[in-house]
Backbone bond lengths (Angstrom), bond angles and torsions (degrees), N, CA, C in turn:
res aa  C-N    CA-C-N  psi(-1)  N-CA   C-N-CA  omega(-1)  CA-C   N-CA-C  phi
1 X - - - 1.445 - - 1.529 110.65 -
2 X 1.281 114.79 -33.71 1.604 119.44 -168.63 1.757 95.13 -62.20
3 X 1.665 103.71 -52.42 1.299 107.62 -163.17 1.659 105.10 -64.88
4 X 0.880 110.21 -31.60 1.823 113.19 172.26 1.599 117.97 -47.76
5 X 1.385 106.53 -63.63 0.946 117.79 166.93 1.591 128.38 -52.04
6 X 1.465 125.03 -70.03 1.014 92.61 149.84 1.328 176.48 -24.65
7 X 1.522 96.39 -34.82 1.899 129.83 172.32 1.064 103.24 -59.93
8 X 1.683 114.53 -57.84 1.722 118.00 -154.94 1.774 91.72 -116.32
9 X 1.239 80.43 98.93 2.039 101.76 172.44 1.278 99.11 -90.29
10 X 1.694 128.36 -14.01 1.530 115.34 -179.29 1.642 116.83 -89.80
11 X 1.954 113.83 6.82 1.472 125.98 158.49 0.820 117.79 -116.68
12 X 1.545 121.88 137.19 1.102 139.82 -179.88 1.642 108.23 -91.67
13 X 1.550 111.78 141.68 1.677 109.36 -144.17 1.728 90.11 -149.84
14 X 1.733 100.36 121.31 1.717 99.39 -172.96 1.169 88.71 -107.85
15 X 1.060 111.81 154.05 1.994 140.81 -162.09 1.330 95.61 -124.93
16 X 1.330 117.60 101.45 1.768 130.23 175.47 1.568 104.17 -95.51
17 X 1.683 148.35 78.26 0.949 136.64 -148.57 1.666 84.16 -104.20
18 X 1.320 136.66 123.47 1.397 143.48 120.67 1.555 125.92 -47.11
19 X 0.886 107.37 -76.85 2.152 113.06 174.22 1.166 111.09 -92.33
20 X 1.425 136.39 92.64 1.472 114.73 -177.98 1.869 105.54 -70.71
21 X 1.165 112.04 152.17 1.431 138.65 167.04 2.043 98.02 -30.80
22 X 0.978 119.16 -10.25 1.748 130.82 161.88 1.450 128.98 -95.26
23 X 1.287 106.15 -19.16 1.646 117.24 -153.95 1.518 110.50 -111.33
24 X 1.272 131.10 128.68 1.353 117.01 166.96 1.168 149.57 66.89
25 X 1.199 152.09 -121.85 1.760 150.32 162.94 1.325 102.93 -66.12
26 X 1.339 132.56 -27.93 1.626 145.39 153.14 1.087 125.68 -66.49
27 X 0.812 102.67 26.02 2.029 90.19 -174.52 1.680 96.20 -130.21
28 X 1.377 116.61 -29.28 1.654 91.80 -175.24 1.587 107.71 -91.45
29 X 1.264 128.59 -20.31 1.844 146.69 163.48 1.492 91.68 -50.38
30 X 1.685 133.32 -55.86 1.472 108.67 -178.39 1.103 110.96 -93.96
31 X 1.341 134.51 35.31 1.714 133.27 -178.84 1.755 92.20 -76.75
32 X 1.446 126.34 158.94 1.315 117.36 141.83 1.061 92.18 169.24
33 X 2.028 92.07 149.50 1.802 110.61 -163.30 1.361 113.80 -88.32
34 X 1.159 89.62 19.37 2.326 85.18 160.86 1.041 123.99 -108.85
35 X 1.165 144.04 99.25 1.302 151.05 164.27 1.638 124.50 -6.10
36 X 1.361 104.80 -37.56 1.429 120.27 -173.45 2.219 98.02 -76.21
37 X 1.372 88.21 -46.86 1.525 82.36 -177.72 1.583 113.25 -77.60
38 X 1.360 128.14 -7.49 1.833 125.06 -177.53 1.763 73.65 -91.96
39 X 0.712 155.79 -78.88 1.827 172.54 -163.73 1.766 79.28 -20.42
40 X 1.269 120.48 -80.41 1.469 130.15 -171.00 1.400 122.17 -52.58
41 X 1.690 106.06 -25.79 1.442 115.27 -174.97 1.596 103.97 -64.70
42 X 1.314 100.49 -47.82 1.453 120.71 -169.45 1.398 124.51 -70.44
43 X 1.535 122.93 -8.55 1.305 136.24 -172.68 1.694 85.12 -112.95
44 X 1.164 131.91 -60.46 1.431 122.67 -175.97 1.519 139.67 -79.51
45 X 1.455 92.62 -23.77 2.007 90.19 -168.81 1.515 112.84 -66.76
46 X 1.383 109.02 -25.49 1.744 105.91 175.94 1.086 92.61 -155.30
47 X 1.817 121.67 120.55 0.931 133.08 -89.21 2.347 59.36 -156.17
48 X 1.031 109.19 140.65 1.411 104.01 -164.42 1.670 112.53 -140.70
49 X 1.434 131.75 42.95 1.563 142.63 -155.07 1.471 103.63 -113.38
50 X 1.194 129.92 176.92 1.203 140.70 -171.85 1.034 114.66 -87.05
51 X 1.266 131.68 1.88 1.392 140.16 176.31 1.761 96.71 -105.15
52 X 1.125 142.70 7.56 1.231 144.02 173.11 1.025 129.51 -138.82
53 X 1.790 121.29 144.14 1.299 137.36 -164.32 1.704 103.29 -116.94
54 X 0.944 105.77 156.86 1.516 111.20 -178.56 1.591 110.22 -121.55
55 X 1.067 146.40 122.12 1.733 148.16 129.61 1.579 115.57 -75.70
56 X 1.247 115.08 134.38 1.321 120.10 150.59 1.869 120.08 -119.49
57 X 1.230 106.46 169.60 1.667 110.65 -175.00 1.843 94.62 -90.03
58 X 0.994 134.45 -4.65 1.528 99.99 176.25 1.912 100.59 -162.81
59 X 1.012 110.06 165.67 1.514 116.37 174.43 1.532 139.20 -70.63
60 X 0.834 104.14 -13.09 1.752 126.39 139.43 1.497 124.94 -46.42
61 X 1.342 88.58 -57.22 1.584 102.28 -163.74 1.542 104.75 -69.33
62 X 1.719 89.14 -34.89 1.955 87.86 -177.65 1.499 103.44 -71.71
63 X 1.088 127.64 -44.88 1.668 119.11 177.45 0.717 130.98 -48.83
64 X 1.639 123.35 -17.81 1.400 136.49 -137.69 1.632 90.10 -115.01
65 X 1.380 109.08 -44.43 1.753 120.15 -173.82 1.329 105.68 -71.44
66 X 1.378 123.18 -25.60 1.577 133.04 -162.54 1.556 96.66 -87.75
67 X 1.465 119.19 -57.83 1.490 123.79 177.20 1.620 121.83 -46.51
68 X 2.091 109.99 -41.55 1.326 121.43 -155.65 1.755 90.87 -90.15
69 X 1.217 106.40 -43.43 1.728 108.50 -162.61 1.665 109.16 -141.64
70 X 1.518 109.37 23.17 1.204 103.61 150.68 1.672 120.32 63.73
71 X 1.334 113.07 21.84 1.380 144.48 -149.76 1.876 107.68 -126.76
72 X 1.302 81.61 99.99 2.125 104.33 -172.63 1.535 88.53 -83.68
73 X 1.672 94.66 110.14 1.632 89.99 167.45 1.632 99.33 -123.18
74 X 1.169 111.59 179.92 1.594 131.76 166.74 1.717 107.64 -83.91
75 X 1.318 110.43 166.70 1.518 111.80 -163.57 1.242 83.65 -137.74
76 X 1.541 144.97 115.16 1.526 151.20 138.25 1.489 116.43 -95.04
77 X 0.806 119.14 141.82 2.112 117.94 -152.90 1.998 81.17 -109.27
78 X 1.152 105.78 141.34 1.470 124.01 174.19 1.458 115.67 -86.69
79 X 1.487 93.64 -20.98 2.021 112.87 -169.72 1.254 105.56 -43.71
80 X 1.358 110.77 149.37 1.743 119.72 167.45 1.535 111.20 -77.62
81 X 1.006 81.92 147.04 1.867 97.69 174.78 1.116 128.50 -104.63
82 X 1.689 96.52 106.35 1.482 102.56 -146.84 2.004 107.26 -69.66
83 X 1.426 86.54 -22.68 1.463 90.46 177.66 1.812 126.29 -67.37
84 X 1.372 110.91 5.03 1.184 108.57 -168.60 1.762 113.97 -86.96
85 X 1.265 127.15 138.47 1.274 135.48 127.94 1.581 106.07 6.55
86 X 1.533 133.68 104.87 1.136 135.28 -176.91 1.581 106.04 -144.44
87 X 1.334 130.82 159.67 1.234 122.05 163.41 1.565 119.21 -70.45
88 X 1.506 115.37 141.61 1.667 114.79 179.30 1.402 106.52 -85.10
89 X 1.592 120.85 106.97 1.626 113.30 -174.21 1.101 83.60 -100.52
90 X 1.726 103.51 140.88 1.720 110.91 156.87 1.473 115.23 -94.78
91 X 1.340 95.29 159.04 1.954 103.23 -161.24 1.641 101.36 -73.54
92 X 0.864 107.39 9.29 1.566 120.90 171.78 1.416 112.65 -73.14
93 X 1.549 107.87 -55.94 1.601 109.22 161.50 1.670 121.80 -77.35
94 X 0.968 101.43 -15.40 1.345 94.37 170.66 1.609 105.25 -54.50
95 X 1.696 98.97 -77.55 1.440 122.26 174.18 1.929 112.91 -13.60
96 X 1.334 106.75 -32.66 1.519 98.35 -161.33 1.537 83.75 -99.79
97 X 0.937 134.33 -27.20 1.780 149.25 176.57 1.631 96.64 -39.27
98 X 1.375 90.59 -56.45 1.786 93.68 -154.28 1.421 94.20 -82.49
99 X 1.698 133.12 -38.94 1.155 128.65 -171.47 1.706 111.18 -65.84
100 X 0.900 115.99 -16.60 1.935 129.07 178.76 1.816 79.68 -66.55
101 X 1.110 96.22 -85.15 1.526 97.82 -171.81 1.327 135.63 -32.49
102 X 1.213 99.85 -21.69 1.494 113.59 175.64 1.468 120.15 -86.20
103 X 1.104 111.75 -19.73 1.340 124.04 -146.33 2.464 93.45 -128.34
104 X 1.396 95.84 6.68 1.574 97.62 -175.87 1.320 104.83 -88.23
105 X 1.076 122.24 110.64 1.360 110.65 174.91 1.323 124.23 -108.52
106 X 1.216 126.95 37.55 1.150 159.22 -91.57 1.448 79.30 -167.06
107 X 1.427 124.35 -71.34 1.076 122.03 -148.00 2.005 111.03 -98.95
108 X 1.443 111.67 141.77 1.742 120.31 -156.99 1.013 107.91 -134.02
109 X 1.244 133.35 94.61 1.239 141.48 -20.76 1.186 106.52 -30.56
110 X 1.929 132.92 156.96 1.071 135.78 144.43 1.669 129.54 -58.77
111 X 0.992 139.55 169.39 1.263 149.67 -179.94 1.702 105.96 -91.02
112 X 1.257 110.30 4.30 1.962 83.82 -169.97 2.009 82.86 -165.06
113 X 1.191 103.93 146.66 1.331 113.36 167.04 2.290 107.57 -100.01
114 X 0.479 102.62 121.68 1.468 114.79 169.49 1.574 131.39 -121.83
115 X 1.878 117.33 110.41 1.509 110.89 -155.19 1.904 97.89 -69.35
116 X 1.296 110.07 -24.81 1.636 109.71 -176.63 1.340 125.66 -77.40
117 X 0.894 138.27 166.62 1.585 150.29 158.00 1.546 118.55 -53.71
118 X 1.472 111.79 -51.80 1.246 151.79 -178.75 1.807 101.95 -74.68
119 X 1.884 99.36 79.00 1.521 103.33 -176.86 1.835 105.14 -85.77
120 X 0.894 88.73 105.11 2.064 92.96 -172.09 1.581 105.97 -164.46
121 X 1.552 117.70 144.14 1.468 117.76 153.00 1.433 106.66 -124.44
122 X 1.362 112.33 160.02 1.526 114.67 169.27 1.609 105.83 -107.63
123 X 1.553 102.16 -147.78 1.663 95.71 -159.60 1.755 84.80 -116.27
124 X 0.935 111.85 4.36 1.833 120.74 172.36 1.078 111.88 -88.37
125 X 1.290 138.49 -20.14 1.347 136.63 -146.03 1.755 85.06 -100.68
126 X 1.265 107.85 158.79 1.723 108.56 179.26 1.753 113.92 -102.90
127 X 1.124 100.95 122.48 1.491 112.84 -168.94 1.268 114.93 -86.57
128 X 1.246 159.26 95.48 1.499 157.46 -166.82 1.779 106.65 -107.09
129 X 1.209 115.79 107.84 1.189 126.07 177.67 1.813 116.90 -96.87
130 X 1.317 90.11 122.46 2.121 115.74 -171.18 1.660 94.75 -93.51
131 X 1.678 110.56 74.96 1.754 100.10 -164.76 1.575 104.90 -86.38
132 X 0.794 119.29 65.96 1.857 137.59 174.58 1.507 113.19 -108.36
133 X 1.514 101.67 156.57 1.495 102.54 155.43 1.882 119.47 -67.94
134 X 1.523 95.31 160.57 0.903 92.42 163.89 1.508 134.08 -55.71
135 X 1.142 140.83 14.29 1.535 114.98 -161.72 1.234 106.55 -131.23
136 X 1.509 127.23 164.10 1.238 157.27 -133.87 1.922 94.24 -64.28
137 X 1.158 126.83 -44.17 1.650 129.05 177.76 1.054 121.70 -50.63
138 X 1.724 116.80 -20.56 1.416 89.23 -155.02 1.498 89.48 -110.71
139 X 1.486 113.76 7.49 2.295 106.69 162.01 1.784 96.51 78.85
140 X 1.443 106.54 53.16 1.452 112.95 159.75 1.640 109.44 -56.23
141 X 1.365 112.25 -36.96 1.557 115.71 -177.97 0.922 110.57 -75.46
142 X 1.242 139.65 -33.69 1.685 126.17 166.05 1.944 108.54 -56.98
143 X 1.298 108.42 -43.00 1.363 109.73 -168.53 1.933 114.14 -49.61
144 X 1.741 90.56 -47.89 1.527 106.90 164.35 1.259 131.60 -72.72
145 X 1.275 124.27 2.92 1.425 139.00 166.78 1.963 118.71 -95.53
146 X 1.946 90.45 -38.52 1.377 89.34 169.87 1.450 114.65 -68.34
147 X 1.572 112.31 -10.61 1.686 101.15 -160.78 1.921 99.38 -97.05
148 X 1.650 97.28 -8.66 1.541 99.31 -167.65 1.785 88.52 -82.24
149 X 1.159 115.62 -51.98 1.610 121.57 169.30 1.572 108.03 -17.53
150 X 1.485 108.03 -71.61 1.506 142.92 -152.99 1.796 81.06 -47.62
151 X 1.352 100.04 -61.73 1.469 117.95 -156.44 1.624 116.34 -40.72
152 X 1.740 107.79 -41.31 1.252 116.19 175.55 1.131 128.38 -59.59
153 X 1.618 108.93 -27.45 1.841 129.86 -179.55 1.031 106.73 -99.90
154 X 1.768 113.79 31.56 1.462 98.24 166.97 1.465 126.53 -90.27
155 X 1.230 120.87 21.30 1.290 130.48 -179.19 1.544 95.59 -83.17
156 X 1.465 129.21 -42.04 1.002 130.03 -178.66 1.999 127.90 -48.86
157 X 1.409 78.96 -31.68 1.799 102.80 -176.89 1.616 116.70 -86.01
158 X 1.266 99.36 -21.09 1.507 101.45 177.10 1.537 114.38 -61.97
159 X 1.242 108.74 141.20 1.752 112.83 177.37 1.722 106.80 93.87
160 X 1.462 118.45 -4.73 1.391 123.10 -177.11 1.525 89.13 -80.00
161 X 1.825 88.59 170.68 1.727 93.99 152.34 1.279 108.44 -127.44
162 X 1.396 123.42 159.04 1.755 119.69 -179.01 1.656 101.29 -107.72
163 X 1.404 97.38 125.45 1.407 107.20 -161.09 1.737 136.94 38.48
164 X 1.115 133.87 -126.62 1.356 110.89 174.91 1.697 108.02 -97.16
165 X 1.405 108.11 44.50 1.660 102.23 -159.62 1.939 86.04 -108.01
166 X 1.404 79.74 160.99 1.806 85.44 -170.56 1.884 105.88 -148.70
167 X 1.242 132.83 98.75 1.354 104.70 59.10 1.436 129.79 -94.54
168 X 1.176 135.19 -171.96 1.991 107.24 162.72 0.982 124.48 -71.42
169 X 1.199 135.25 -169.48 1.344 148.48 135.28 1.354 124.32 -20.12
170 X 1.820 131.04 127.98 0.962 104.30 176.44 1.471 88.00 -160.29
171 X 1.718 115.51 177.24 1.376 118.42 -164.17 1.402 100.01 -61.95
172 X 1.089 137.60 -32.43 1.826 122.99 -173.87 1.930 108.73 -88.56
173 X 1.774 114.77 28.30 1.330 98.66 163.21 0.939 114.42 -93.01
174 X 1.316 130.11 -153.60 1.386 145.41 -178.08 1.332 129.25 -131.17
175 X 1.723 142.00 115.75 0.992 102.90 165.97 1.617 119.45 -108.24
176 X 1.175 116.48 153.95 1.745 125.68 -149.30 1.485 93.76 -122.50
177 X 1.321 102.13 133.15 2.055 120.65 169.15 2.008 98.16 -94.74
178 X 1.087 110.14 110.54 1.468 120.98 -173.27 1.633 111.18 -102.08
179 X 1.106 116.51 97.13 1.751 117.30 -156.11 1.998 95.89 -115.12
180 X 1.158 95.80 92.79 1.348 112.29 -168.35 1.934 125.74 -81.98
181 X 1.340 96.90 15.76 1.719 111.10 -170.71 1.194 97.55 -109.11
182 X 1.440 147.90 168.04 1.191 159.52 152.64 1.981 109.64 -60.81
183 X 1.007 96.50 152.11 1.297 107.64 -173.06 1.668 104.11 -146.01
184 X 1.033 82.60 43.84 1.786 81.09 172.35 1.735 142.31 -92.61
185 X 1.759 89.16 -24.44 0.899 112.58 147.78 1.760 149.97 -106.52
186 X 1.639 80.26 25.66 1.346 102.48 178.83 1.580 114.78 -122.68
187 X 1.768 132.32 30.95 0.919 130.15 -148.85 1.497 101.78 -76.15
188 X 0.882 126.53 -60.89 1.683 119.40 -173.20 1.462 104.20 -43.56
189 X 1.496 126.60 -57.94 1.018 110.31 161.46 1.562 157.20 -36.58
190 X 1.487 101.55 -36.14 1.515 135.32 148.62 1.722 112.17 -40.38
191 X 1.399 104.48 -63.67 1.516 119.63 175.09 1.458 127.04 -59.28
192 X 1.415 106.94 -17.59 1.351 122.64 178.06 1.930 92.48 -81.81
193 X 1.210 93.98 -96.07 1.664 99.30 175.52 1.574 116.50 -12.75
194 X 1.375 113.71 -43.11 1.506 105.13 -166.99 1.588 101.19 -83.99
195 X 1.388 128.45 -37.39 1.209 129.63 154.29 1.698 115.78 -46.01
196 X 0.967 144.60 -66.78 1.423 145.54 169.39 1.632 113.47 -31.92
197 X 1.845 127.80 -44.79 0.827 135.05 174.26 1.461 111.22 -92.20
198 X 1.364 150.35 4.60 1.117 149.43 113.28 1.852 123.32 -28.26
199 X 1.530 106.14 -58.70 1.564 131.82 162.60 1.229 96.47 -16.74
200 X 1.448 101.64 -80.51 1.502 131.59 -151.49 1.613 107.33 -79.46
201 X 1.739 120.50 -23.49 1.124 115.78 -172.97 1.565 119.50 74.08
202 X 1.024 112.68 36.32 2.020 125.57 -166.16 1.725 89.52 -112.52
203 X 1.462 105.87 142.72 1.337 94.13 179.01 2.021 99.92 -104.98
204 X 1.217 105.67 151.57 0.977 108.73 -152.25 2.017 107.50 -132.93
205 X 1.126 134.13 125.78 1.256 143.67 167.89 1.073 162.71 174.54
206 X 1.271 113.32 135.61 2.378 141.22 -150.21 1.202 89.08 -62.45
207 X 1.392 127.89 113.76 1.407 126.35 145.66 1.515 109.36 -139.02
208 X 1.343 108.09 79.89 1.249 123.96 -179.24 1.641 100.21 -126.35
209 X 1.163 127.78 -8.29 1.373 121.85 158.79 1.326 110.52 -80.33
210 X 1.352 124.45 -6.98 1.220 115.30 -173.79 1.272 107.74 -116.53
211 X 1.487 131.79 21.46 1.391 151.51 167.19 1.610 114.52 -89.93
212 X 1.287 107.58 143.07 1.211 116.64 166.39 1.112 123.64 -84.65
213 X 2.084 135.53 114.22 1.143 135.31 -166.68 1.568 101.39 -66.10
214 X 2.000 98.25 148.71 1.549 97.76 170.15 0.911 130.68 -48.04
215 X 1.661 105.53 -29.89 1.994 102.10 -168.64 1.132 108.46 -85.31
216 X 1.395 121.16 36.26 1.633 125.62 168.32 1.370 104.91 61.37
217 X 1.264 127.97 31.10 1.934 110.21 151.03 1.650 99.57 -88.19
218 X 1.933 84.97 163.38 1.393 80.53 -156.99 2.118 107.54 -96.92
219 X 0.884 122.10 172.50 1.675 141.40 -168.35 1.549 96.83 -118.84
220 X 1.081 112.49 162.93 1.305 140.10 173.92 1.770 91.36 2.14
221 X 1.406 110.19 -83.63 1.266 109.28 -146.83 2.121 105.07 -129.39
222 X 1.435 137.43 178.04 1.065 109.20 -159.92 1.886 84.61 -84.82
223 X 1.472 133.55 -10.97 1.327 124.08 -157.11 1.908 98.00 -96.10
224 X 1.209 108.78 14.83 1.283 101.14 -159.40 1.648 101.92 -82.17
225 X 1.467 127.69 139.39 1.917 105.80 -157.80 1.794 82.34 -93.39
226 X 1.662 100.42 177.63 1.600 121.01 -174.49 1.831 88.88 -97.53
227 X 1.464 90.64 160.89 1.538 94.50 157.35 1.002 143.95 -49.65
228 X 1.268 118.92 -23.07 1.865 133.63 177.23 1.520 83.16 -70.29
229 X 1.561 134.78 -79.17 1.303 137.58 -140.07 1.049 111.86 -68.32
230 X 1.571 130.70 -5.01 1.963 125.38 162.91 1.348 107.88 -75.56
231 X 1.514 134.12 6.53 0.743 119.38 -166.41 1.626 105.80 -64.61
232 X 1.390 108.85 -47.09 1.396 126.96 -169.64 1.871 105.98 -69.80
233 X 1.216 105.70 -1.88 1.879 94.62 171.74 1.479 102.25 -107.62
234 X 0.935 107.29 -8.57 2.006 111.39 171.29 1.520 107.06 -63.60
235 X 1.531 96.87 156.18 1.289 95.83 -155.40 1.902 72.43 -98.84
236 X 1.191 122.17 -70.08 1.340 127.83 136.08 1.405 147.88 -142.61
237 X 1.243 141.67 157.04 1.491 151.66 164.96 1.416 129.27 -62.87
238 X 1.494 87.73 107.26 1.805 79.23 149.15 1.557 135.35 -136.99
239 X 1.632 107.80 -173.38 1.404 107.58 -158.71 1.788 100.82 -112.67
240 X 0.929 157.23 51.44 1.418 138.02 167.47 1.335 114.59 -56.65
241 X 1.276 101.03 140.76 1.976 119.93 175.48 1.275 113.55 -167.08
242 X 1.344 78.24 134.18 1.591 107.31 168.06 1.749 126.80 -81.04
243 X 0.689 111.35 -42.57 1.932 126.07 -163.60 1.207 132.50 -127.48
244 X 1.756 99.84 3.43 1.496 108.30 -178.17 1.476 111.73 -96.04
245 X 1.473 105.98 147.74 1.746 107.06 -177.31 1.502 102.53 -70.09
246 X 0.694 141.16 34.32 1.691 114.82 -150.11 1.824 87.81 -169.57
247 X 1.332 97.54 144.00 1.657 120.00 163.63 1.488 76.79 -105.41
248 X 2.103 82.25 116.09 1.545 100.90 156.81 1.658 141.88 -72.13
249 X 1.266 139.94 -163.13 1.263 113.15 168.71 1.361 119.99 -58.91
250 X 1.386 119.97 159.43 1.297 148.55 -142.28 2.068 86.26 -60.84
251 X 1.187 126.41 159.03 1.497 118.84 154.79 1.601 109.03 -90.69
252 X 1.161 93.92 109.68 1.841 105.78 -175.88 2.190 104.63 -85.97
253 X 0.798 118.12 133.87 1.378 110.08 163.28 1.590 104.14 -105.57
254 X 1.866 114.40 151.63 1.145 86.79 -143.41 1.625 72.66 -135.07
255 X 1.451 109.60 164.39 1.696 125.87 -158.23 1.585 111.14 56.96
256 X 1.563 102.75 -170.02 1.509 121.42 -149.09 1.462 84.15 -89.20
257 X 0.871 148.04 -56.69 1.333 149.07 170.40 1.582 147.60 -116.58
258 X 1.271 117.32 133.35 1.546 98.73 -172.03 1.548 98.68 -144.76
259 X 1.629 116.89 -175.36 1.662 134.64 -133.52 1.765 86.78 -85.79
């Protein structure tokens, strides 16, 4: 790409950088102890001539490019908008979402670690959605540690209700880490996580193959909701991170009520 760019000075060429070659799931793939190759990283990965514009996703990143390589970019935020027009899923479909998944056997490795016998959720059980990609930056293991935490104070939660669902809370619910992105190309990684929440005994499960992508291709079926639209069957979300430049989207808690 560098050499492209360079060649043809008569196109003008916008540079959308998400991970810079410093940041995140990228940063230890371009580590390396020869001088000649960090020397090369730095003349090529973003490529900086008068024929080019730069965007980044967050304000970090622009400081960060301006400080390392002296590189004036634009800042466009990737964040969801929480204000938008979305479909209202009830945790009802969720519920049958996750129970497909549970119940696929189809799938080798499985999609979900579970400490019971008894592969099932109801619409009582409290659902906590990790709405990230799969990969190593965004501290899936903290997410499964907060829920192993959560787990001990569940005496505290008993007698609640999760959203307008009734009966309450009680010692035989569940609470569930709901990781709603595909992970397909993140399997070792996948395998790590499901091992970690085994550790910990957190029940844990991927049903992001069974989501409908935003850009409207279609999933399973035409009623099947996208990832944006569980937002509203979550009981709620969160974000832990380690390594990212950026405060991710906002932490939304999601329905009329939660634990």
């Amino acid at each position: 790409m560098h050499n492209i760019i360079h060649r043809r000075t008569n196109i003008h060429f916008v540079l959308h950088h998400h991970d810079c070659y410093w940041e995140g799931p990228v940063e230890a793939e371009n580590k390396s102890p020869y001088p000649r190759v960090e020397d090369l990283l730095q003349k090529t990965a973003i490529p900086n001539y008068q024929n080019t514009s730069h965007i980044v996703i967050n304000r970090l990143t622009q400081q960060e490019l301006y400080k390392r390589r002296r590189v004036n970019a634009e800042f466009v935020s990737d964040g969801f908008d929480f204000e938008q027009e979305v479909a209202q899923v009830q945790k009802s479909q969720l519920v049958r979402i996750i129970n497909r998944t549970l119940t696929d056997e189809t799938r080798d490795p499985p999609n979900f670690y579970w400490p019971e016998s008894s592969l099932t959720v109801t619409e009582n059980d409290l659902l906590l959605g990790m709405m990230t990609r799969i990969v190593s930056n965004k501290a899936i293991e903290v997410a499964i540690q907060f829920v192993a935490a959560l787990q001990k104070k569940k005496q505290l939660m008993i007698g609640k209700s999760s959203q307008d669902v009734k009966p309450e809370f009680t010692e035989n619910n569940q609470i569930v880490l709901v990781l709603p992105n595909p992970a397909d190309e993140q399997q070792n990684y996948k395998q790590k996580l499901l091992k970690h929440a085994e550790n910990l005994g957190v029940h844990i499960v991927f049903i992001g193959s069974r989501l409908r992508k935003a850009s409207g291709a279609k999933a399973e079926t035409e009623n099947t909701p996208s990832f944006y639209d569980i937002y509203s069957a979550l009981d709620a979300v969160i974000y832990p991170q380690n390594m990212k430049a950026t405060a991710t989207k906002q932490l939304k808690l999601c329905g009329s009520c939660c634990y």
